[in-house]
C-alpha positions in Angstrom: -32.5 9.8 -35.8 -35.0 7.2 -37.6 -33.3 4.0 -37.5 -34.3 1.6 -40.2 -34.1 -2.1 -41.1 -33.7 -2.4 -45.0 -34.9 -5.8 -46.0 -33.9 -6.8 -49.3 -30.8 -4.8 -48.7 -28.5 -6.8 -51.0 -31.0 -6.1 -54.6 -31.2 -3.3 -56.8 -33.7 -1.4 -54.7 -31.6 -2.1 -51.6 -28.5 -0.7 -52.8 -30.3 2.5 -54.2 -31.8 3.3 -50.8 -28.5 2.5 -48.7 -27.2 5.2 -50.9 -30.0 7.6 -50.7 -30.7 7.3 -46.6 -26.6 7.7 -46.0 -27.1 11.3 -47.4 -30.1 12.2 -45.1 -29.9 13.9 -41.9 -32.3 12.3 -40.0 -32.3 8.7 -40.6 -29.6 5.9 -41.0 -30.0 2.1 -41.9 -29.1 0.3 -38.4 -28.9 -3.3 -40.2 -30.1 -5.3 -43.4 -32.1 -8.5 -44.3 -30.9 -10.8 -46.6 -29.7 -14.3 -48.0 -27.0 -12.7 -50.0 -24.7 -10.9 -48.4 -22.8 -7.3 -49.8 -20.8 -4.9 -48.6 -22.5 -2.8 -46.5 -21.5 0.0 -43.4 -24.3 -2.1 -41.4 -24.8 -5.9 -40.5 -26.6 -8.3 -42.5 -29.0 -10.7 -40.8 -30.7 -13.8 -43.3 -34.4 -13.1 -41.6 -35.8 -10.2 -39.4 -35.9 -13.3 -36.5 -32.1 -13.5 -36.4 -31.6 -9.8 -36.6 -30.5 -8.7 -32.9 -30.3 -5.0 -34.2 -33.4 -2.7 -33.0 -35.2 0.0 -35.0 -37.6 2.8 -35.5 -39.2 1.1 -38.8 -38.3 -1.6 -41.6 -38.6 -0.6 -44.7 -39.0 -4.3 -47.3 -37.8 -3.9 -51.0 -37.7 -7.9 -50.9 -40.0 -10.2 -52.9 -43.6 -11.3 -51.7 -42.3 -14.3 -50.4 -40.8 -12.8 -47.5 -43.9 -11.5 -46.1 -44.5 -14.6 -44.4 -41.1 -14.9 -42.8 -41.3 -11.2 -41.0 -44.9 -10.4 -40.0 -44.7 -12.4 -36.9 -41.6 -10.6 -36.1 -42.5 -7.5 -37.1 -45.8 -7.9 -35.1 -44.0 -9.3 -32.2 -41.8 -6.3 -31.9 -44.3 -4.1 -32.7 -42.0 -2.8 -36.0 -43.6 -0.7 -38.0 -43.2 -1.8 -41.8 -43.0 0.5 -45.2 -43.8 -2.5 -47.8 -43.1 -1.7 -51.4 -43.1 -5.1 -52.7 -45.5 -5.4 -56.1 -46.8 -8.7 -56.9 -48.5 -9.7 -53.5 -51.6 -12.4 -53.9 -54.7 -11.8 -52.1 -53.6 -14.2 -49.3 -50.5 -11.8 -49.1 -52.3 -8.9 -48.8 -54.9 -10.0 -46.6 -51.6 -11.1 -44.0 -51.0 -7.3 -44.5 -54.4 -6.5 -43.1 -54.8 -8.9 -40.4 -51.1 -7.6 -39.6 -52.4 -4.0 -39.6 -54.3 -4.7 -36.7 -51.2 -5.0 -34.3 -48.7 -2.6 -36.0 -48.6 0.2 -38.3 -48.1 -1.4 -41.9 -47.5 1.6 -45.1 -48.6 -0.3 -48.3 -48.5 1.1 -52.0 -48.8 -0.7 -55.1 -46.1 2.1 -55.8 -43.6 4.3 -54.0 -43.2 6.9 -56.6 -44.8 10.4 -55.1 -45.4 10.9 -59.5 -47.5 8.2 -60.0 -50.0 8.7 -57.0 -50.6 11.6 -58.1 -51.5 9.6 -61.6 -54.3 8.1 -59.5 -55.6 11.1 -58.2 -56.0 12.4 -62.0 -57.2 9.2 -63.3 -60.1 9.6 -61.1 -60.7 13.0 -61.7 -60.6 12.3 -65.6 -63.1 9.1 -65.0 -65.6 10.9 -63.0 -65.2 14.1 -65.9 -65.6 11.4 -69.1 -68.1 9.2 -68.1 -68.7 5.6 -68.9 -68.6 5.8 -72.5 -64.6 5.9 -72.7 -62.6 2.8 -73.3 -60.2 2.4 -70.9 -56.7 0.7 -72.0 -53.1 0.9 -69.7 -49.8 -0.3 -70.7 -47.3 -0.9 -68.9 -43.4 -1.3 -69.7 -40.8 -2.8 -67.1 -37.7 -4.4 -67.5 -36.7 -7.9 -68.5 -36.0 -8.8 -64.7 -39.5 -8.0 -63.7 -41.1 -11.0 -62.9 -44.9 -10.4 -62.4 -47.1 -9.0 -64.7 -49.0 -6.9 -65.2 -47.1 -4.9 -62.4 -48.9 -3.8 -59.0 -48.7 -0.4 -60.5 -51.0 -1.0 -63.5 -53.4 -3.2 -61.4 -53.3 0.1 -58.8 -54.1 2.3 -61.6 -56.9 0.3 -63.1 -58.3 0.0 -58.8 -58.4 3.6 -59.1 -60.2 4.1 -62.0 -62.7 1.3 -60.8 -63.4 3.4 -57.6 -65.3 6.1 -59.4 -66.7 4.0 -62.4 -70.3 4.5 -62.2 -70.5 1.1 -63.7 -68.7 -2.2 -62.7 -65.5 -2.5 -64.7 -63.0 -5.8 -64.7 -59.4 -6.1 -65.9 -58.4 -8.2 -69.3 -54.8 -8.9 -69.3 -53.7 -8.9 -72.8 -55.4 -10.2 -76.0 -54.8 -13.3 -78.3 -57.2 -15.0 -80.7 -59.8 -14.5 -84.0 -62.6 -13.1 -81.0 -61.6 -11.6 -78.5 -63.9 -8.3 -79.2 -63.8 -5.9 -76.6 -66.4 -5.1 -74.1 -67.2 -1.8 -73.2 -66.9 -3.1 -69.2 -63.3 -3.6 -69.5 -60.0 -2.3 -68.7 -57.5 -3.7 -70.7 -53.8 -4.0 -69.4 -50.8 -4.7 -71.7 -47.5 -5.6 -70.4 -44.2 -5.2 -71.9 -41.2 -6.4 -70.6 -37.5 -5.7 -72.1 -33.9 -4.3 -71.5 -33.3 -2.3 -68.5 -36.9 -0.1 -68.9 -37.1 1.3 -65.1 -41.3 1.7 -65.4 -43.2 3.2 -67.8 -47.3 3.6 -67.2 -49.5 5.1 -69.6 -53.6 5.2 -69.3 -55.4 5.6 -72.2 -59.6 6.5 -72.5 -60.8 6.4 -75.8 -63.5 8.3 -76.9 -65.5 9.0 -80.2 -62.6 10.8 -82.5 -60.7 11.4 -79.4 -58.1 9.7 -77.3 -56.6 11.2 -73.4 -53.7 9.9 -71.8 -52.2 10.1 -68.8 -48.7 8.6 -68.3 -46.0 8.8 -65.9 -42.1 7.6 -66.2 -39.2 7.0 -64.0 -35.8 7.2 -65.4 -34.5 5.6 -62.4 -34.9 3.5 -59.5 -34.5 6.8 -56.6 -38.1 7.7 -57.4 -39.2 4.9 -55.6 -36.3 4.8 -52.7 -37.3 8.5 -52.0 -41.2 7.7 -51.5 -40.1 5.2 -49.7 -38.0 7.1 -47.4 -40.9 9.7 -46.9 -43.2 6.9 -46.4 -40.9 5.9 -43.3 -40.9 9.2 -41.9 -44.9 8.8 -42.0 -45.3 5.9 -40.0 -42.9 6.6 -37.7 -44.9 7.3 -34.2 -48.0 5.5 -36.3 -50.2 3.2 -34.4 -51.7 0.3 -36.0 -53.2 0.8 -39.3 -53.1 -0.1 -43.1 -51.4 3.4 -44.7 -51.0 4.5 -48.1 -49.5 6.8 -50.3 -52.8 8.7 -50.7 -53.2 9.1 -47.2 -49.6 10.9 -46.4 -50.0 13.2 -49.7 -53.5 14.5 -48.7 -52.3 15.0 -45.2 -49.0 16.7 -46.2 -50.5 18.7 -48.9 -53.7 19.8 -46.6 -51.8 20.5 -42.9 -53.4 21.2 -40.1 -55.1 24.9 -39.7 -56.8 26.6 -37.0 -60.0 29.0 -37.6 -61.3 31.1 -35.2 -64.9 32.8 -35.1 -65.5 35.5 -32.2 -69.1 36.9 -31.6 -71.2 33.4 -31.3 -74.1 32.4 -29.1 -75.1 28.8 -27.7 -78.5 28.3 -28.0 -80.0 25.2 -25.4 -83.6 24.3 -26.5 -85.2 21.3 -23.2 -88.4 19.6 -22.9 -89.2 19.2 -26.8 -91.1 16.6 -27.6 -89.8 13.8 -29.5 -92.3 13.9 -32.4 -90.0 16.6 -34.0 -93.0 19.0 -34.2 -91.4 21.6 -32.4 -87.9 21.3 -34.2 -89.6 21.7 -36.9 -91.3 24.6 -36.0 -87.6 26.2 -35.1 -86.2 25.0 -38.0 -88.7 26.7 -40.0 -88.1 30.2 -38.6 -84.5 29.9 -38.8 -84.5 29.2 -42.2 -87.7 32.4 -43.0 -85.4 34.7 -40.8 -81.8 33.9 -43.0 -80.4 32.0 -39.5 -78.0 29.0 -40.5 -77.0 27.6 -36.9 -74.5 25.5 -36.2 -72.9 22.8 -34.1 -76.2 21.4 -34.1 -76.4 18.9 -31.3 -79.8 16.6 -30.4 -80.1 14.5 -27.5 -82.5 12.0 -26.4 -83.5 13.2 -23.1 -85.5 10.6 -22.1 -88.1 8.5 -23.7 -90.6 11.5 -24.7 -88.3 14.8 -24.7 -85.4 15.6 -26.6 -82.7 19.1 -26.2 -81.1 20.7 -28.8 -78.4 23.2 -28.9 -76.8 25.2 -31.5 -74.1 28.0 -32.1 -75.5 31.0 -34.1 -74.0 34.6 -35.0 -74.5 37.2 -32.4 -76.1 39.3 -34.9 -79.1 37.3 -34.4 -79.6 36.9 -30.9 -82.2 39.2 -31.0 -84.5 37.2 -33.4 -83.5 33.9 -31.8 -84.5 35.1 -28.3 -87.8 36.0 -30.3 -88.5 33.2 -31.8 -87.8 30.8 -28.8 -89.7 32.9 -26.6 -93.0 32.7 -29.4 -92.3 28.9 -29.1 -92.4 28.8 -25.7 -95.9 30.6 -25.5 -97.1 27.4 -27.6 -95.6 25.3 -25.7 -95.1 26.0 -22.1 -93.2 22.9 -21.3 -90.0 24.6 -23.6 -87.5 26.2 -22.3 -84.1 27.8 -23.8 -81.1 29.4 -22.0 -78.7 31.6 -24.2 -74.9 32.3 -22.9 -73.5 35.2 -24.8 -69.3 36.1 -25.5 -68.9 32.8 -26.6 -65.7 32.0 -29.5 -65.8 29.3 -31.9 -62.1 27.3 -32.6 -62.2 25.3 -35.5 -59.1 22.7 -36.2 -58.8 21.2 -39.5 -56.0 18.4 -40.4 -57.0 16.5 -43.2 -56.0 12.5 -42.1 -54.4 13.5 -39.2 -54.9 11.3 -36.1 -56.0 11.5 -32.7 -57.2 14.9 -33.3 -59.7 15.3 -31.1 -58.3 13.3 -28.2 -55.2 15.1 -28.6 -57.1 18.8 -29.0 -59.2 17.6 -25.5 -56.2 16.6 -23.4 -54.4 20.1 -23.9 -57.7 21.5 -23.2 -58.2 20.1 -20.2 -54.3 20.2 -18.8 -55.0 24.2 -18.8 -58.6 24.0 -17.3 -60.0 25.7 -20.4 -63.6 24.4 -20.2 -65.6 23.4 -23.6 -68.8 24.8 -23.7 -69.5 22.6 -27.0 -68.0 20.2 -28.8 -68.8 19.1 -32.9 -66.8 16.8 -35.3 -66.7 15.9 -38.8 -64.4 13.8 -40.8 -61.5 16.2 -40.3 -62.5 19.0 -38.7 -63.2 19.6 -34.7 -64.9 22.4 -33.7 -65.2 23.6 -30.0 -66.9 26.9 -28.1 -65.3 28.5 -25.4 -65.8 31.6 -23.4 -64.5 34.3 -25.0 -62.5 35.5 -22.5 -60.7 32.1 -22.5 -60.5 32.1 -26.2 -56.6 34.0 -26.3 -55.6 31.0 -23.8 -57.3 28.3 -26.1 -55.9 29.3 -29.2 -52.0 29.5 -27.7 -52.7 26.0 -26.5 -53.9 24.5 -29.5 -51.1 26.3 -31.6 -48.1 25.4 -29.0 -49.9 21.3 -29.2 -50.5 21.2 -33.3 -47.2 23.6 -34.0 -48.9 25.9 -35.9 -46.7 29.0 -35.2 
């Protein structure tokens, strides 16, 4: 059971996820923080300092003044914290980054699983139209929201900047006889009124043509159910700055194992480090249709380098060629090819410790790694083949994959 600390338990937001979390079967809110005091089924402390309740993760739906009063805290008790307060200043949210350092800190200008997925299309439509768009956003809250324009709108327009092949800045609202608009804008309108939950809407604006993208929430759950899911994320978390991005793309992608049988390691020594005989290999790989992989080059020393590589078993035969016609040239080369070797590939888009967690099970079963590659979320290691049964089990039983 994920215990939680609601701070801001006693507003609008607070009440809406008390609700929400006592219907969940795997979390429960252990105590609240905050000056006003409501009937709740858990104690309320004023700060996070006074709070003598433990927990798994706080999750603040408070106002950007409290940041100051719980970071220390929060830090000192190594509380992760899910904070889905808008309006923070850039002192404010650099205290979140310095913070981030210490504990696990999940940030989004918006808890809505909806409109992050507005950013991911915005984007896509940015990088699709071009500069030559205008780009206008308007944004509709209601007549209790104090800042403006909201943390959402100022997301969105962040996102859009991202991929903008030219520098764009934001104008908030327009008054007065000249105020003609420049094509390096992004305009942001805020409307405030009644009991308007959030409303966002991005327009680009083309010749004879206009796009929109726009997302409303017809009630305040949306955002008490990201931030729920947000607190399951960072839950077993170490330190870090997360966002809503980050948890979609890893939920959406999940972690996979690939498995190729039928590879060979190739280990080149004594080349010389003027790339002249790389070159050479690369050459014939590439005349022969050879595409090796796992490419690895070491600095031997100050005048030699080794390479090795993993290549298909169909063309060991031209390989061995090849290295042996190399090695007539140049005496000083040798290779070594090991046969029956299996290639695992684990891909988990985002997910962490990966590769110190895939090493570990490894070597607590004494399956040795032959080689070892890594990209930005892939690891790929070759074993012996007639380890490879044994290696996959392991990394399935340690990921859960089935």
């Amino acid at each position: 059971m994920i215990k939680v600390i609601l701070n801001g338990c006693s507003g609008r937001m607070g009440s809406v996820l008390t609700d929400l979390i006592a219907t969940t079967n795997d979390m429960e809110v252990v105590a609240g923080i905050d000056v006003i005091k409501t009937d709740r089924a858990y104690p309320i402390f004023d700060s996070l300092g006074a709070c003598t309740v433990s927990a798994d993760v706080m999750i603040d739906f408070s106002s950007a003044a409290s940041l100051v009063t719980y970071l220390p805290t929060a830090i000192e008790r190594k509380l992760p914290a899910v904070v889905a307060t808008t309006g923070l200043t850039a002192a404010e949210l650099n205290l979140l980054d310095q913070a981030a350092h210490k504990i696990a800190i999940f940030r989004s200008g918006n808890m809505s699983l909806g409109i992050n997925l507005v950013q991911q299309l915005l984007q896509n439509t940015t990088q699709v139209l071009g500069d030559n768009w205008d780009v206008e956003i308007v944004e509709k809250h209601h007549h209790f929201k104090k800042d403006a324009p909201s943390g959402t709108a100022l997301m969105l327009a962040h996102s859009i900047k991202e991929v903008s092949k030219k520098p764009l800045y934001n104008v908030c609202g327009r008054e007065g006889g000249d105020v003609l608009r420049q094509r390096d804008e992004i305009g942001i309108h805020s409307l405030r009124g009644g009991t308007i939950v959030g409303e966002h809407e991005v327009f680009f604006a083309g010749e004879d043509e206009v796009v929109s993208i726009g997302h409303q929430a017809f009630s305040r759950k949306v955002f008490a159910t990201g931030a729920i899911a947000a607190a399951r994320y960072l839950v077993g978390q170490k330190q870090g700055l997360f966002t809503m991005q980050e948890m979609i793309n890893e939920t959406q992608a999940g972690p996979a194992l690939t498995v190729s049988h039928n590879e060979v390691l190739i280990s080149v020594t004594n080349i010389g480090a003027d790339s002249t005989i790389i070159s050479h290999l690369y050459s014939a790989f590439d005349q022969n249709g050879i595409s090796p992989d796992m490419i690895n080059q070491i600095h031997a020393s100050e005048t030699l380098w080794t390479l090795s590589c993993a290549i298909k078993e169909k063309h060991r035969q031209t390989v061995e060629y090849l290295l042996t016609q190399i090695c007539t040239d140049y005496p000083e080369v040798c290779f070594r090819i090991e046969d029956k070797i299996t290639k695992l590939t684990f891909s988990a888009d985002q997910q962490k410790e990966v590769a110190s967690r895939l090493l570990t099970c490894m070597a607590q079963e004494k399956i040795p790694i032959v080689a070892l590659s890594t990209l930005a979320n892939t690891i790929s290691c070759l074993v012996s083949t007639d380890l490879a049964d044994r290696a996959i089990q392991v990394v399935n039983t340690e990921f859960k994959l089935g």
